[in-house]
N, C-alpha and C positions, 0 to 999 in steps of 0.2 A: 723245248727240246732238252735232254736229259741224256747224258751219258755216262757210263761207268768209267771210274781211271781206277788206275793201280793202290791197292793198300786199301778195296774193299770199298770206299766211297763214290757218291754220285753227284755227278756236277749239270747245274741244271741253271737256264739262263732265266731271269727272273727281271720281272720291272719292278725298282726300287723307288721311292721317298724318301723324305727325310724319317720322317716317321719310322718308314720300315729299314732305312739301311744297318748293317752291324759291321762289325771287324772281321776280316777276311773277305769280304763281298770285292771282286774285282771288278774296276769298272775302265772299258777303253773309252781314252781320253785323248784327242788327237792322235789315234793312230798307235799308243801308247798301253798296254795292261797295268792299271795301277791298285795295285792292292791296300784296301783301308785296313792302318794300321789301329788308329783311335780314331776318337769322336766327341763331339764337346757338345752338347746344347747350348744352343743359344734364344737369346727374343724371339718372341712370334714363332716360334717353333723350326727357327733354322736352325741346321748343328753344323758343324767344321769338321770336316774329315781332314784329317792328319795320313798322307799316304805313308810308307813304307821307307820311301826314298824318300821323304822331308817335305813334299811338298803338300798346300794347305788348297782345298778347296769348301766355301761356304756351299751350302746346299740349303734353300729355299725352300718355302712349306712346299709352292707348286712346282718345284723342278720333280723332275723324274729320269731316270737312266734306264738302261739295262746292262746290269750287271750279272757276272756269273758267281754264285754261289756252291761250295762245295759241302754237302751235306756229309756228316761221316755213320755210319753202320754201329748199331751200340751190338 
């Protein structure tokens, strides 16, 4: 699904990996919207998302989410 927000950009829900997550990808989390602030690789191809508000989740080669992603208009 994909919808347009204010300021020209489109925000579109997406299933993420480690592989494929980046900074700004929001992902709910208990109920929670938390936005990836950074990202660290790690071993075996896990990375660390560092949220917004401080807090650290590992992400595993086989985990997957859905996340929403806001894409911006060049």
């Amino acid at each position: 699904m994909s919808a347009w927000i204010p300021g020209g950009a489109l925000a579109s829900s997406i299933e993420i990996t480690a592989a494929t997550v980046q900074r700004g990808d929001v992902i709910q989390l208990g109920g929670h919207a938390c936005r990836v602030g950074d990202l660290f690789q790690l071993s075996r191809g896990a990375k660390q998302l560092v949220f917004e508000s401080g807090e650290l989740l590992t992400m595993h080669v086989r985990t997957r989410f859905v996340a929403v992603r806001v894409l911006r208009r060049r």
